[in-house]
LUMGUGU-510467 format. One line per 8 residues: number of its first residue (from 1); their letters; for each residue x negated, y negated, z of C-alpha. Coordinates in Angstrom, 1 decimal, decimal comma, always signed. Each point is the difference from the previous one (the first is absolute). Example, Ala and Ser with C-alpha at 12.3 -4.5 7.8 and 13.67 -1.06 7.14 Angstrom:
1) AS) -12,3/+4,5/+7,8; -1,4/-3,4/-0,7
! end
This chain:
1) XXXXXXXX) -9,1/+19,6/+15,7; -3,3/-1,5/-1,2; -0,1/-3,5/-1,5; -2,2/-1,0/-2,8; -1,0/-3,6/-1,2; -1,3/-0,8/-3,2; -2,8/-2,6/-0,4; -1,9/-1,5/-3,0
9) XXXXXXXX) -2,7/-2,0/-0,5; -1,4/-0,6/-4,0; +0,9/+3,0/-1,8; -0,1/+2,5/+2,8; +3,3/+1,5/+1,6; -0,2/+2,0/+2,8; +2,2/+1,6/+2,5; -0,5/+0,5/+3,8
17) XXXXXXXX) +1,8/+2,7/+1,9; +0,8/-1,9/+3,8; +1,6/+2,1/+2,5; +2,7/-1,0/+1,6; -1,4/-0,6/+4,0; -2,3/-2,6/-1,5; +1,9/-3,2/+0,1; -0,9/-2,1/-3,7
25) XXXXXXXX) -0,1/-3,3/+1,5; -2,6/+0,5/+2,1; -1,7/+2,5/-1,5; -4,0/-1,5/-1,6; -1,1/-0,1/-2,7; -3,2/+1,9/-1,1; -2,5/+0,1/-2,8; -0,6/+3,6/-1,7
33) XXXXXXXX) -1,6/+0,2/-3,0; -2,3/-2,4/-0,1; +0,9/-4,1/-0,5; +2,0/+0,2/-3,0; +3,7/+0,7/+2,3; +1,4/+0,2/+2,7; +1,9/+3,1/+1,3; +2,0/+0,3/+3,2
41) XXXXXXXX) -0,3/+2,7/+2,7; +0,2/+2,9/+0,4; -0,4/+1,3/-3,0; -2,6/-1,4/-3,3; +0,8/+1,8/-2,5; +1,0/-1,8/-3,4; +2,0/+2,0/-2,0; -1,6/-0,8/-3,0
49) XXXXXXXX) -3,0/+1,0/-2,3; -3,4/-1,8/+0,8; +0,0/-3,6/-1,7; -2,7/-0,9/-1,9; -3,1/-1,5/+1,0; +0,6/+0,8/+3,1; -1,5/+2,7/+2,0; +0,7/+4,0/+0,6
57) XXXXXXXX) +1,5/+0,7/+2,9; +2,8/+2,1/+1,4; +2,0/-2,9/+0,6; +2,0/+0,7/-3,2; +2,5/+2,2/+0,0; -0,3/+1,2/-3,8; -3,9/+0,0/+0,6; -2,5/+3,1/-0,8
65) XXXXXXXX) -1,3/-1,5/+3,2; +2,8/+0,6/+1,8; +0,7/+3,7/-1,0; -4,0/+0,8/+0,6; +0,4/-1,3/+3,7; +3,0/+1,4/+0,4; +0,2/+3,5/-1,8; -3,9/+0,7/-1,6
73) XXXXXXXX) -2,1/-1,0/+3,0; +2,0/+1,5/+2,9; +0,1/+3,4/-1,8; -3,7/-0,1/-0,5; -0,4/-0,7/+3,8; +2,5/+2,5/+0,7; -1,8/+2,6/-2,3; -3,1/-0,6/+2,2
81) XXXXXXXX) +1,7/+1,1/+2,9; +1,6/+3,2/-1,1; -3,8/+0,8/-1,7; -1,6/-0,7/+3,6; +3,2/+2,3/+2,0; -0,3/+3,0/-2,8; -3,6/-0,3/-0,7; -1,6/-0,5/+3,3
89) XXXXXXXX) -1,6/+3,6/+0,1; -1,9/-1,2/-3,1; -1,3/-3,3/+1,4; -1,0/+1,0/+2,9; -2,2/+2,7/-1,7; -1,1/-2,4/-2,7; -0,8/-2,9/+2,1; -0,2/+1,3/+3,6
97) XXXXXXXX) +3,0/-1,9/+0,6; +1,5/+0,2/+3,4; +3,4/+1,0/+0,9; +0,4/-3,6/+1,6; -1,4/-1,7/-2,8; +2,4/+1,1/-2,3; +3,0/-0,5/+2,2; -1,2/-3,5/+0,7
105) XXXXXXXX) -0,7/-1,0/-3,8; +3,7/+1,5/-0,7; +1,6/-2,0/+2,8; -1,8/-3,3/-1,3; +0,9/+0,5/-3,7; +3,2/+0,5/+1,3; +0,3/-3,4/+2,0; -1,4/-1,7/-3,2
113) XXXXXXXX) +2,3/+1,3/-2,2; +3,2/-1,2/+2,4; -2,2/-3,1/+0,2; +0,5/-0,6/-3,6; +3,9/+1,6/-0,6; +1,1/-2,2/+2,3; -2,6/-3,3/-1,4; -1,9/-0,7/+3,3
121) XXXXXXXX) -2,7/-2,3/+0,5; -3,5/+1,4/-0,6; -1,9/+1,2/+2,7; -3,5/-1,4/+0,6; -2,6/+3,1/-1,2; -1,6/+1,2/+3,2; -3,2/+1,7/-1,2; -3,1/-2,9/+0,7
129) XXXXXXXX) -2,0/-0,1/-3,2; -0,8/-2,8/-2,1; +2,3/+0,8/-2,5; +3,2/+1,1/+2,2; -0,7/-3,6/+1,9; +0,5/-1,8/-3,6; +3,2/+1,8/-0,4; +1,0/-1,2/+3,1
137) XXXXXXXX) -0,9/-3,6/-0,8; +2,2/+0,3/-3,4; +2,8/+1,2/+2,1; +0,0/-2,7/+2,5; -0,7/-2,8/-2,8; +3,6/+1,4/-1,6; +3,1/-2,5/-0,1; +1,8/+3,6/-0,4
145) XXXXXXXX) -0,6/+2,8/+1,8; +2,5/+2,6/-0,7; -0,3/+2,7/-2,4; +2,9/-0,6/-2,6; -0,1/-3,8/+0,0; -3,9/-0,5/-0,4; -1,5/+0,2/-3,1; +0,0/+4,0/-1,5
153) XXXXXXXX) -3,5/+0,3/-0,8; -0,4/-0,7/+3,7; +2,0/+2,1/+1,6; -1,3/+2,8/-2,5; -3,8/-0,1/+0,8; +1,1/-0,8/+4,1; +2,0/+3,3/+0,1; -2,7/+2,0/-1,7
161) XXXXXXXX) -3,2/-1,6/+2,3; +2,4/+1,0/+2,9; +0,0/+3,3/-1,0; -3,5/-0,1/+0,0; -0,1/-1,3/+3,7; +1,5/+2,8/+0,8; -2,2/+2,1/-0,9; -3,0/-2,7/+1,6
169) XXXXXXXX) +1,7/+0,6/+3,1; -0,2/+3,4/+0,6; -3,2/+2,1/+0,7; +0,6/+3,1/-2,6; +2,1/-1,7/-3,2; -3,0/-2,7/-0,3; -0,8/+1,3/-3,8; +3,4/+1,6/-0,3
177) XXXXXXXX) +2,1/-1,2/-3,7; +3,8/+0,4/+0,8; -0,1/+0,4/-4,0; -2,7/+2,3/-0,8; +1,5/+3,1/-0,5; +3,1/-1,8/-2,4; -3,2/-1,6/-2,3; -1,6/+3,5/-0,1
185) XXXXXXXX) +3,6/+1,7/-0,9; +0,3/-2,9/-3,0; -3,9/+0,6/-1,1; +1,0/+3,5/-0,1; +3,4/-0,2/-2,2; -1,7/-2,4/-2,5; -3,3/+2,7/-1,0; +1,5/+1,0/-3,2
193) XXXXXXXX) +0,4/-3,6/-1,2; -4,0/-0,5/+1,3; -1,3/+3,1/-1,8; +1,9/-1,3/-3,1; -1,8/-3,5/-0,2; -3,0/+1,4/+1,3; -0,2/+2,0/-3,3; +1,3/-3,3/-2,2
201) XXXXXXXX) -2,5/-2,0/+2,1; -3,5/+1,8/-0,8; +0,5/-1,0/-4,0; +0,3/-3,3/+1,4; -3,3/-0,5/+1,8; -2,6/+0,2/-2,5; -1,1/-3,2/-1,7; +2,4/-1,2/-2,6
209) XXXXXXXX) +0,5/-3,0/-3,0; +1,5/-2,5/+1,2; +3,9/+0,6/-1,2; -0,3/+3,2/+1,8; -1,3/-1,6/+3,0; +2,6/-2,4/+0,0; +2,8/+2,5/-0,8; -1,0/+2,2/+2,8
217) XXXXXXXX) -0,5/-2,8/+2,5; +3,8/-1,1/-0,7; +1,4/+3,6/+0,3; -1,8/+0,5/+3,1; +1,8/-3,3/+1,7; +2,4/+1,8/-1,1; +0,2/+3,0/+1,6; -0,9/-2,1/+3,3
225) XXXXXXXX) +3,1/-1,9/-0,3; +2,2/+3,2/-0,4; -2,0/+1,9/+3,3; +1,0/-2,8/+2,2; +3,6/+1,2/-0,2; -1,2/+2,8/+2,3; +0,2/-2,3/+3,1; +1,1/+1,7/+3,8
233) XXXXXXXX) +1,7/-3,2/+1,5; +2,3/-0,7/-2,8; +1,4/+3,8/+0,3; -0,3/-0,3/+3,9; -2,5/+2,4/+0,2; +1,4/+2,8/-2,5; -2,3/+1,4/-2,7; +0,6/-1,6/-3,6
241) XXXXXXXX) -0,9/+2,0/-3,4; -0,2/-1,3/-3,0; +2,6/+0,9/-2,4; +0,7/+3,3/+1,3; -2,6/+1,7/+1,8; +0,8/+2,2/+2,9; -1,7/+0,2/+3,6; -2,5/+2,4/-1,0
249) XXXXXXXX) -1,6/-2,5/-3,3; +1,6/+2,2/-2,7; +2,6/-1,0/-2,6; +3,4/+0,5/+1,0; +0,5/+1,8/-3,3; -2,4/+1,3/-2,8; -1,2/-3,5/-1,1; -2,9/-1,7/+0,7
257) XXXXXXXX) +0,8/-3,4/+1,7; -3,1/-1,8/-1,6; -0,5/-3,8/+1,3; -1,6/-0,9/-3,3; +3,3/+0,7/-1,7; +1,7/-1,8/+3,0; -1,7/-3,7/-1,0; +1,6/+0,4/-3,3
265) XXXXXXXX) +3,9/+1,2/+1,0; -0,1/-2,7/+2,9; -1,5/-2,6/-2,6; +3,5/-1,8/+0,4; -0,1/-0,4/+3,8; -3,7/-2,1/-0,4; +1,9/-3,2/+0,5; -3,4/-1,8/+0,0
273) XXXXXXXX) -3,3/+1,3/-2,3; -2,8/-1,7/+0,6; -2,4/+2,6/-0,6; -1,3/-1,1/-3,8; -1,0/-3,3/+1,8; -1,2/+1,3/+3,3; -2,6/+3,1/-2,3; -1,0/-3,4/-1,8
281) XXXXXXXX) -0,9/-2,3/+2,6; -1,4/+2,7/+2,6; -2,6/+1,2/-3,5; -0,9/-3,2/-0,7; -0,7/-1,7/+4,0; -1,9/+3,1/+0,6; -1,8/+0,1/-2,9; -1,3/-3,6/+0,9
289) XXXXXXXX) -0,4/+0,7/+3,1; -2,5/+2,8/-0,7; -2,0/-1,7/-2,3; -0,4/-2,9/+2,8; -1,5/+2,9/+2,3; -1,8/+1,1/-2,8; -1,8/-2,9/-0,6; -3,6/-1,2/+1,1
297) XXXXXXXX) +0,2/-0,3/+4,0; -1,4/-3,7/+0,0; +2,9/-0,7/-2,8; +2,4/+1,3/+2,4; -1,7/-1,8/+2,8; +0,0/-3,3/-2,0; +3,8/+0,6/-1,4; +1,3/+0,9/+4,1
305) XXXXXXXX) -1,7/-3,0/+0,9; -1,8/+1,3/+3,0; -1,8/-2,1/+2,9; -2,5/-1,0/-0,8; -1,1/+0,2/+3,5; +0,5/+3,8/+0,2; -3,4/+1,8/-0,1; +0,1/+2,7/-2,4
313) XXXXXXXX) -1,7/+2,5/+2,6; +2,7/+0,0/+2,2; +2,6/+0,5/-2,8; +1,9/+3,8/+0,6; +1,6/+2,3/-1,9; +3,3/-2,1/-0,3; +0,4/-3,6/+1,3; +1,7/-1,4/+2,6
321) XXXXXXXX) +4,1/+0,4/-1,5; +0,4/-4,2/+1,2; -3,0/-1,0/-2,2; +0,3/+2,8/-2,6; +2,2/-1,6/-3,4; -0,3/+3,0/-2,1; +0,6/+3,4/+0,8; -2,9/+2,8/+0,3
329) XXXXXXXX) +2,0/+2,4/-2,1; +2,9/+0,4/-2,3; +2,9/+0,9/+2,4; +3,7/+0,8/-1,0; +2,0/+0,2/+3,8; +3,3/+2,3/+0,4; +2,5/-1,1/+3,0; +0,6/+3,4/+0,4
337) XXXXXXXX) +4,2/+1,2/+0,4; +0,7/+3,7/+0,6; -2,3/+2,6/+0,8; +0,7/+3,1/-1,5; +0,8/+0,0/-3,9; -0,4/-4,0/-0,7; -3,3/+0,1/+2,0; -0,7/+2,6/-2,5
345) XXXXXXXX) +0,6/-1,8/-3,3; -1,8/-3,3/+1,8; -2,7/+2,5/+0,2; +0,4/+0,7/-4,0; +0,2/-3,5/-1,1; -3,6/-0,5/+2,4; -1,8/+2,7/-1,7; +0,8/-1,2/-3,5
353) XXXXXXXX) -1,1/-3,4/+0,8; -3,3/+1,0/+1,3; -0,6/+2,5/-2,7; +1,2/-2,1/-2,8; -2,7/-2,5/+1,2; +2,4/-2,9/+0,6; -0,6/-0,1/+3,9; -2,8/+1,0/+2,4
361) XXXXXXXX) +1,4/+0,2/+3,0; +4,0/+0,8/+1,4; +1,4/-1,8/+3,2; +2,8/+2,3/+1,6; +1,4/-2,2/+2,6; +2,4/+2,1/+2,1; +1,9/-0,2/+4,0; -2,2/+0,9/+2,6
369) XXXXXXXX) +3,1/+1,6/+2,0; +3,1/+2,2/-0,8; +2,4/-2,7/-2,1; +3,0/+0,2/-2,2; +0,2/+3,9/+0,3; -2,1/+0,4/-2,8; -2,8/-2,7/-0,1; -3,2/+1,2/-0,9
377) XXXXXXXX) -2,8/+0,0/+3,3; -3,4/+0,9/-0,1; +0,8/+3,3/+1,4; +2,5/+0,3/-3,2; -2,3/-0,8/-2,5; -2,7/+2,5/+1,0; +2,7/+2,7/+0,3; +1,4/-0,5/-3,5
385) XXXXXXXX) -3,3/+0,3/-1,3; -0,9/+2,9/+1,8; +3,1/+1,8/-0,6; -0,4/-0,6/-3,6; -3,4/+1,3/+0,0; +1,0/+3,4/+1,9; +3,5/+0,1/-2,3; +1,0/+3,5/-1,2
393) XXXXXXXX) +3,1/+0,1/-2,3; +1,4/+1,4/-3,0; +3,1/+0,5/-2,0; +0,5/+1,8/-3,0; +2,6/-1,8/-2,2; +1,7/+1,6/-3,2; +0,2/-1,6/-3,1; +3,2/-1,0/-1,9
401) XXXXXXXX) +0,5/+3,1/-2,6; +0,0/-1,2/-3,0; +3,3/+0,4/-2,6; -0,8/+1,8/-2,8; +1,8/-0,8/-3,4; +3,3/+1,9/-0,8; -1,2/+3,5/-1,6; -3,4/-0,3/+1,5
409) XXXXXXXX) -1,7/+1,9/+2,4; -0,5/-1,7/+3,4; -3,8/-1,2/+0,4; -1,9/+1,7/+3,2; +0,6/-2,6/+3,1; -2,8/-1,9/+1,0; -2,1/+0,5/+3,0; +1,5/-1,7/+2,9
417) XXXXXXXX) -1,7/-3,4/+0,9; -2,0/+0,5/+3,6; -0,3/-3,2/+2,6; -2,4/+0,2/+2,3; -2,8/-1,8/+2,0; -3,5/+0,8/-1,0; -0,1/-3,5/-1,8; +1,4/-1,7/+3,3
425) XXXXXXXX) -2,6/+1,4/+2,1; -2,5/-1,7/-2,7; +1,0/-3,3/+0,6; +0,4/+0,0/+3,6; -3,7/+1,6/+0,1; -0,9/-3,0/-2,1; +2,3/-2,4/+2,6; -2,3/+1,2/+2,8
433) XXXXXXXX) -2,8/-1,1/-1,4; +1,1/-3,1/-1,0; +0,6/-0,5/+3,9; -3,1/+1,5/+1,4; -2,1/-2,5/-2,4; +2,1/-2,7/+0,4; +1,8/-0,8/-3,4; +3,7/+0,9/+2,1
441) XXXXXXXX) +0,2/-2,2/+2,6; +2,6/+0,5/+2,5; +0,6/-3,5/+2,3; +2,9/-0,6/+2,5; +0,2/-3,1/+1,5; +2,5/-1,1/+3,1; +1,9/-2,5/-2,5; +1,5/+2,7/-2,3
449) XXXXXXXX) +1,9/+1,6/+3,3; +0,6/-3,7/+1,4; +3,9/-2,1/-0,7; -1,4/-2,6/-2,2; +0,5/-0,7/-3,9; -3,0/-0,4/-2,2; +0,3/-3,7/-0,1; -1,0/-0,3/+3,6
457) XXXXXXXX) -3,4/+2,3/-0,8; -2,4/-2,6/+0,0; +0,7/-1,3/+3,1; +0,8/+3,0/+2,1; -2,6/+2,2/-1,8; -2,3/-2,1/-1,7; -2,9/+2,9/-0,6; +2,3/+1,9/-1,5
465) XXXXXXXX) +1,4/-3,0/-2,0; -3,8/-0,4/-1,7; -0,6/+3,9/+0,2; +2,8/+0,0/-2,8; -1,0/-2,9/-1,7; -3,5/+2,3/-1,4; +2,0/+2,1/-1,8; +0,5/+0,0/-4,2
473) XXXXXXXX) +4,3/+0,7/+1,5; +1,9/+1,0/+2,7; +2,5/+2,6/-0,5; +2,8/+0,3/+2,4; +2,1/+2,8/+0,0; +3,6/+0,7/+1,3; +3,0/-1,8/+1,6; -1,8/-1,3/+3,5
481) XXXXXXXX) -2,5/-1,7/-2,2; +2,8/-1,3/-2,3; +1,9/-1,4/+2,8; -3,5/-1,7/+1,4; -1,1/-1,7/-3,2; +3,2/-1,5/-0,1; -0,1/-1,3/+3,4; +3,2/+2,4/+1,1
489) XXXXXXXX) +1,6/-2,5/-1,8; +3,5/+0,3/-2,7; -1,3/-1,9/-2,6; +2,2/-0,8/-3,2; -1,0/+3,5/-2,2; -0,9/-2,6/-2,8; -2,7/-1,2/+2,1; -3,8/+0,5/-1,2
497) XXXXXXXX) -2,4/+2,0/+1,9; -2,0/-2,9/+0,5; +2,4/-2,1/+1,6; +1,0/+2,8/+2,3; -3,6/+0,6/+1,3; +0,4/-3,5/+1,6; -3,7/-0,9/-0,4; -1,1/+4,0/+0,9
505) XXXXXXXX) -2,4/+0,1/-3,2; -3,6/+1,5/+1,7; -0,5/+2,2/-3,4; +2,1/+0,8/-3,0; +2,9/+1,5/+1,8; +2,0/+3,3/-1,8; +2,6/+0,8/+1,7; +1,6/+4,0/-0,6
513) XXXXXXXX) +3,9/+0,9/+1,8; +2,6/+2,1/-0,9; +3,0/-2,7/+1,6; +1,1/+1,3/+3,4; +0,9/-2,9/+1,8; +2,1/-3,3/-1,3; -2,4/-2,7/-1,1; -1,7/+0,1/-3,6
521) XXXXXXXX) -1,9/-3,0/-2,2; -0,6/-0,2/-3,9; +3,1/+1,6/-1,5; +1,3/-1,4/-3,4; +2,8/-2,0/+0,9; +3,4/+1,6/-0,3; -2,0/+3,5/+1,4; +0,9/+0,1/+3,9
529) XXXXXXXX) +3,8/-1,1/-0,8; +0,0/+3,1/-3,0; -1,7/+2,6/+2,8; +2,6/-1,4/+2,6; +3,2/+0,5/-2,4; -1,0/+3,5/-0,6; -1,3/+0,9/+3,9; +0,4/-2,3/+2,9
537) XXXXXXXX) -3,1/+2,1/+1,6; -2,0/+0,2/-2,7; -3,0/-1,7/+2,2; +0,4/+2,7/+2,4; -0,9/+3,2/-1,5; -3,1/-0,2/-1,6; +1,0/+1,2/-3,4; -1,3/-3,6/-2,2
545) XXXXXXXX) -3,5/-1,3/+0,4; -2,0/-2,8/-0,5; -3,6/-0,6/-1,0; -1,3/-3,4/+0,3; -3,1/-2,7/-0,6; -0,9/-3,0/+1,7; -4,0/-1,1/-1,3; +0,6/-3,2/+1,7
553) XXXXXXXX) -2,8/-0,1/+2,9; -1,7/-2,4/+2,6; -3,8/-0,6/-0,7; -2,5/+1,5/+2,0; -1,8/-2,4/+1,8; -2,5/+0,2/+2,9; +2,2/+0,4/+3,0; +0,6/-3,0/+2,3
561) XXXXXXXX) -0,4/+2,2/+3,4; -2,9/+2,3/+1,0; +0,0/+3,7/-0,7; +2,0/+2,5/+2,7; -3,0/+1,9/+0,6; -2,8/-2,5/+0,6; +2,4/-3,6/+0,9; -2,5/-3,2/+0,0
569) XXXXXXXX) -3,3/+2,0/+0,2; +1,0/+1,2/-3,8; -2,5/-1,6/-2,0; +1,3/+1,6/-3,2; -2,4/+2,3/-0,7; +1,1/+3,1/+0,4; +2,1/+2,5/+1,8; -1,2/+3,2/-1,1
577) XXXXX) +0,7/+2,5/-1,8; +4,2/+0,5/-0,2; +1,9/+2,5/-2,4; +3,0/-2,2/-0,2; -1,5/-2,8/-2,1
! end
């Protein structure tokens, strides 16, 4: 029979299953986990929920870390290879896959899901590229190198670049997404929802006074908060519907599901509303903002502080981003979440931003690879706007009959109410342009598919760090993001936002989850203990949200190293013309 030994050290008990041909007074100790306790081999798992402050990992036992690595993330791998063994017909016609291709790509997904299931040490990537190389130097620079007892966050974004090295690797699956065909299947089952707003959506868009403006600003958070439910990883890979629409985007019954009404009936489950504050402080920065571009240009000159030295012939379009201390444009940036239906209602809250006036300019920053299932890519964000422009649906609905009075005659029933997609089409004809001139701007830089938190931006990604630091907010959308503004870290759920950014504060900072994963900030105190009394895993399903400020921000200065494009021969001047500033 098994032994087990109980050790403690603070407030942390944990138990460690030894088996019995390992002999307890010589057996080492290790460290798993992290610094904060020790745990003996073979086994490091603490039976025990994840302890504040300290960070995610599947360490603990009673952890939503620990589940996802061991139940959500090998089903999604194993999904991926069942898709490749029943759809291979279809991927070799789609993308000229090869027969050995696919069986190689099944048989390394396979290796890296046993990798994980039984918490090996990472293997090295072995594709050469720049980036690939800087994964490999964040491996070897780990005190912990296994897959349940490093930090979750890590493991996460390691298992998903892996999959992408697979397909790296081969000679046929190079553009292949393992997830393609479940983020079309979800676009498809959420079209009712998108024809619905779409119609809500175009009395939104002309210009309005300014309690109208601000109304419509807050619903449309709103309604972004509530699409992020609709997220791939969390279901392992299963389609979610809203409130009870079917695989085919209809109603399950004769109802409309309409996400307007949802904002109001899930009003209870917005633990934090920040949106009054966050339609106030975005109006008012970008409104002083746009007079400062507005102004004189040797006022602006004069107020920027510009070399002297820096003839004005050689000045460009846009100056260099290290010398340049205001931005060119009024920007508002989205860290984009899901493709499919939330992409759609970032989409939404973009165009009313730009046609209200507030904002010139909208910053989609999305994964340049396949990540999290349903992640939006480049490829993802032309798709949805494309299959909204070409969308054909329509359902006739019938109308409640009205009761008529005792003794009267029943009145004639009204028409039934038809749903359907010529107003969609209208604003993804209107999206397209927005692209092709340059008001949409779609960005996807290595750090948002790299391990690290947002606190460690600056110095792993400093571009990007000032990139954000231009726009009038950032708005970061879903879980993932959650997790990296917190630094992956359990904080106390009293804890501010600002706090939890650790010094992460490039641009006003809004951050938009529905609560998938066990770490929260800013709840009134006595909150998390109510939620936990009623539902122990109530941070695991998605169904409360949060909507959250931080205007705290760093000063733009002129940066203290040269620019990535020109190095020392950058004289400030100029770099040409760009479309992200």
């Amino acid at each position: 029979m098994s032994a087990s030994k109980t050790v403690s050290k603070g407030s942390v008990n944990s138990t460690t299953i030894v088996t019995d041909d390992v002999d307890e007074s010589s057996k080492p100790e290790f460290i798993y986990g992290g610094p904060f306790i020790k745990v003996e081999k073979p086994s490091p798992i603490i039976d025990t929920a994840t302890p504040f402050n300290l960070e995610l990992q599947g360490t603990f036992k009673k952890s939503f870390a620990y589940y996802s690595l061991k139940e959500r993330l090998p089903v999604i791998l194993t999904k991926i290879i069942d898709y490749l063994s029943r759809e291979g017909s279809k991927i070799k016609s789609t993308h000229g896959a090869s027969d050995e291709d696919i069986l190689s790509y099944i048989q390394y997904v396979t290796k890296l899901k046993n990798d994980l299931v039984t918490n090996k040490q990472y293997d090295l990537l072995t594709v050469d590229t720049p980036e690939a190389r800087r994964w490999n130097q964040w491996i070897e620079a780990l005190d912990i190198k296994h897959y349940f007892t490093n930090v979750w966050v890590f493991t996460e974004c390691y298992v998903y670049r892996r999959l992408r090295e697979g397909c790296e690797l081969s000679k046929t699956l190079k553009n292949f997404d393992p997830f393609a065909d479940q983020k079309q299947k979800s676009f498809e089952g959420s079209l009712e929802l998108m024809c619905i707003v779409a119609d809500k959506l175009v009395n939104m868009l002309s210009k309005s006074d300014k309690d109208k403006c601000k109304s419509d600003f807050v619903t449309l958070l709103k309604l972004c908060l509530w699409a992020n439910k609709c997220d791939l990883s969390l279901s392992s890979g299963e389609q979610v519907f809203l409130n009870g629409n079917n695989a085919d985007g209809k109603a399950t019954t004769s109802n409309i599901i309409d996400p307007f009404q949802m904002i109001l009936d899930f009003k209870d489950k917005l633990l934090v509303d920040d949106t009054s504050k966050i339609v106030d402080q975005v109006t008012n920065k970008a409104e002083a903002m746009m007079k400062n571009l507005e102004a004189p240009a040797s006022a602006a000159d004069g107020a920027k502080g510009s070399p002297p030295e820096t003839p004005a012939a050689e000045a460009a379009d846009v100056p260099c981003p290290t010398k340049m201390t205001s931005p060119q444009h009024v920007m508002f940036d989205i860290v984009c979440d899901n493709a499919g239906y939330e992409l759609f209602a970032d989409l939404c809250l973009a165009h009313f931003l730009i046609s209200q006036g507030i904002v010139q300019k909208i910053r989609f920053h999305v994964k340049n690879i396949p990540w999290f299932v349903s992640d939006v890519t480049p490829v993802d964000f032309k798709w949805v706007i494309d299959s909204c422009l070409k969308a054909s649906y329509r359902r006739e609905v019938p109308q409640q009959p009205t009761e008529a009075a005792e003794g009267e005659v029943p009145p004639e029933p009204e028409p039934p109410r038809v749903i359907g997609a010529d107003n969609l089409r209208a604003l993804a004809e209107q999206w397209t342009k927005y692209v092709d001139e340059g008001t949409f701007v779609v960005l996807h830089d290595d750090f948002w598919t790299s391990p690290h938190v947002y606190r460690d931006m600056k110095r792993h990604a400093p571009s990007l760090y000032r990139q954000l630091q231009y726009a009038v907010a950032l708005l970061f959308k879903g879980d993932l993001n959650y997790r990296k503004l917190l630094c992956e870290k359990n904080v106390p759920p009293t804890s501010g936002l600002e706090a939890a950014l650790q010094g992460f504060l490039p641009a006003p900072v809004i951050a938009v989850r529905t609560v998938k994963a066990d770490l929260i900030c800013g709840l009134p105190k006595g909150k998390w203990d109510q939620l936990n009394a009623l539902d122990d895993k109530w941070m695991q399903k998605g169904d409360f949200g949060v909507i959250q400020y931080c205007g705290k921000v760093e000063p733009l200065k002129v940066a203290d190293r040269p620019c990535d494009q020109y190095g020392d021969v950058c004289r400030g001047a100029g770099c040409g013309p760009r479309t992200d500033m």
